[in-house]
N, C-alpha and C positions, 0 to 999 in steps of 0.2 A: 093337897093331901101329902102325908110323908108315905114315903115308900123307902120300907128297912130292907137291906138289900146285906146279908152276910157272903165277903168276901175270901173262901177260903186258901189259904196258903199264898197272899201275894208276892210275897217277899221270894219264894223257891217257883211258882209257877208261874209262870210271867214271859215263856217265850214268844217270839216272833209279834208282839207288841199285844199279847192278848187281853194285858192291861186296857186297852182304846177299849175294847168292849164296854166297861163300868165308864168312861170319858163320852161315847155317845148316850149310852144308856141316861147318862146324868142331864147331858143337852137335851136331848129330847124329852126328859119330864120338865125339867126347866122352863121351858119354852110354852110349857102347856101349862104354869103355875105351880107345879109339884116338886116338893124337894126330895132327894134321890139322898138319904142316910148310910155312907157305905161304913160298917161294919168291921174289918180287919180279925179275921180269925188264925191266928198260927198255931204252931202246936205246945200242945198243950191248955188253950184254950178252951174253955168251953162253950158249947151251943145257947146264945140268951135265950134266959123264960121269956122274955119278950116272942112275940112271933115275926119272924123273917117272911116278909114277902117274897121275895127272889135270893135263889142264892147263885154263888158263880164259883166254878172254878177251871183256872185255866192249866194251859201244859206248862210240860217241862221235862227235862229227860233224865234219861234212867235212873241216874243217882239221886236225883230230887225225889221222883218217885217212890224209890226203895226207903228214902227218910221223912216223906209225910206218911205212908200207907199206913203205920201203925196207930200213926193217930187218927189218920181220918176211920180206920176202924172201930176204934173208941167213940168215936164221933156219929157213928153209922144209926143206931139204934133215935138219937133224938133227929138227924136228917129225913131216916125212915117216918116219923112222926111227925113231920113238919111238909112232906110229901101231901101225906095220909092227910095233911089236914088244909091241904089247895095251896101251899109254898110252889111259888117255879123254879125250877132251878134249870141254867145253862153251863156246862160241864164240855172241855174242850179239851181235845188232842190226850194226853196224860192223866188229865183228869175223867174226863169221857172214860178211859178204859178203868180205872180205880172205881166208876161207881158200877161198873159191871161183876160178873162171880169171881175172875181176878185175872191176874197177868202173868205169863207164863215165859219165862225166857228159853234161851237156846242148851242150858243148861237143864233144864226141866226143873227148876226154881222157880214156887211160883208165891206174886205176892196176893196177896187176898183182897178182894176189891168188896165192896158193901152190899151189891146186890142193889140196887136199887134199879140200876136197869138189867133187862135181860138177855144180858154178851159173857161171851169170854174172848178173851185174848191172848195170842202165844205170839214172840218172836220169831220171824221170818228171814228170809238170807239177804235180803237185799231191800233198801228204802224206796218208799213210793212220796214222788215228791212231783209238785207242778201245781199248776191251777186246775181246778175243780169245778165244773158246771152241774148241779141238780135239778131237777123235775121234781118238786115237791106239789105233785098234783094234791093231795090231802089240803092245801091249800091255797090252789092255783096257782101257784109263784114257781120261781123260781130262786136258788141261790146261788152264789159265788164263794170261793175264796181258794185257799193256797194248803196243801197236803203235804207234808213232810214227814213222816214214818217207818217203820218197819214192822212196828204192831198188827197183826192180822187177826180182826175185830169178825165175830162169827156168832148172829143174831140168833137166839132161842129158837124154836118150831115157834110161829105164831105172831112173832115180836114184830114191832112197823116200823119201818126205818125211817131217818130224817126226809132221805129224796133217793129217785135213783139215780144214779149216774150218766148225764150223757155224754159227759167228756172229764179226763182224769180216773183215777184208781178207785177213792173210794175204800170201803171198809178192809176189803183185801186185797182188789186188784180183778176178782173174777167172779163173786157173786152178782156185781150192775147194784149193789146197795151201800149207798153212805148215812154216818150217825144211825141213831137212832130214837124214838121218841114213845112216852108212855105216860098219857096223862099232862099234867104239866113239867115234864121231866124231859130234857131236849140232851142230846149229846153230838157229838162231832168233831172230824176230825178237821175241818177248816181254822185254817188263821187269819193274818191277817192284816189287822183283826176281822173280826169275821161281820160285825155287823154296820160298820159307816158305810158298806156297797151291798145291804141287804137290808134299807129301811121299815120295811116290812116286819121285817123278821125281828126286828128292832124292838115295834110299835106289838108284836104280838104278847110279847116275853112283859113289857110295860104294863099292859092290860091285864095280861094274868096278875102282874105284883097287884094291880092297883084293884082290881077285883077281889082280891084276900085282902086287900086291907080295907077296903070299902063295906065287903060284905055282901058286895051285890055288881050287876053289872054296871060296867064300863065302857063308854064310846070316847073313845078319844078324838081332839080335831085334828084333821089331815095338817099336815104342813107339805112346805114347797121343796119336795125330794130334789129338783131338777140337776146338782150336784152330782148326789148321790146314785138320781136314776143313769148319769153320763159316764160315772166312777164302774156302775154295776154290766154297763153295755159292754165299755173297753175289756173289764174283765172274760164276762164275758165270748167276747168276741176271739179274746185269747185264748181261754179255754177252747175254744170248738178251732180255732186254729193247730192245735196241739193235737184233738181226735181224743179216740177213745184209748178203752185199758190196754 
């Protein structure tokens, strides 16, 4: 099965290797007989009438930021649509806070993000940066990865977050919540990249593509994480060496 996967802003959003995302993402439908279609949307661009399985987009900072926002807001209205209609989308660090009400710097400047999920974000005095350990009880796991920020991400009344934090900052540093999730809409502030040490998390996001493009559900066959499960222990094992906020 092909799974259309639109890649928003690779070219500007692309730190800390969040590229590897759409690089596992691709091996692992691969491996299962699925070809992984990656898309390239920059700005100016437009959203295809084709329908997008999965979309991604990753961080970048500030200035990147301030020069895709206006288009990924031009953009917002068919993403909204594409939501609405069982698209997943995985959204990280820079990108995670654009699809929330918007970004707010220290200036009180703020750029306007799509709303798709239900945050806002303002600029804070100091960056929360380290390894990341989650309790995503919603789905028994756990995840990992690496935090580097200053954005202080402040969930709706109501809104479910990715995981809560048992070690690292996390959303602000003091509510105990990271990312956040709504439907098949996942966001976060981990890098990384975030998912060759969270095969799970990998295999979930897959399934959703491959279930909008199917039409119906999807089981995928296990593969042999054993890598991956030694990649996600060391991590980690470093996060809970580091402690909490």
């Amino acid at each position: 099965m092909r799974i259309r996967v639109g890649h928003l802003y690779p070219e500007y959003l692309n730190i800390y290797a969040d590229r590897g995302n759409i690089a596992v993402l691709s091996a692992r439908a691969a491996v299962r007989g699925h070809d992984l279609e990656v898309i390239a949307l920059g700005l100016g661009d437009a959203i295809p009438e084709i329908d997008l399985d999965l979309v991604y987009i990753g961080g970048g900072q500030d200035r990147e930021q301030a020069l895709i926002a206006p288009d990924l807001l031009a953009k917002g209205p068919a993403l909204h649509e594409a939501a609405a209609a069982g698209t997943a989308f995985l959204s990280v660090c820079g990108g995670y806070q654009l699809l929330g009400h918007f970004y707010r710097d220290q200036a009180g400047a703020e750029l306007p993000g799509i709303g798709l999920l239900p945050l806002s974000t303002t600029a804070g005095n100091r960056r929360l940066i380290g390894d990341v350990l989650l309790d995503c009880a919603w789905a028994d796991e756990t995840l990992v990865g690496f935090e580097n920020h200053a954005g202080l991400t402040t969930l709706d009344a109501g809104a479910e977050p990715l995981g809560r934090v048992l070690a690292g900052h996390g959303n602000d540093g003091t509510s105990g919540f990271e990312g956040c999730r709504s439907g098949r809409v996942y966001g976060t502030y981990l890098h990384g990249p975030l998912l060759p040490r969270n095969p799970w998390f990998a295999d979930l996001l897959l399934t959703a593509a491959l279930e909008h493009a199917a039409g119906e559900p999807v089981a995928l066959t296990p593969l042999d994480d054993g890598f991956e499960a030694a990649a996600h222990a060391l991590a980690s094992s470093r996060a809970r060496a580091r402690g909490g906020r």
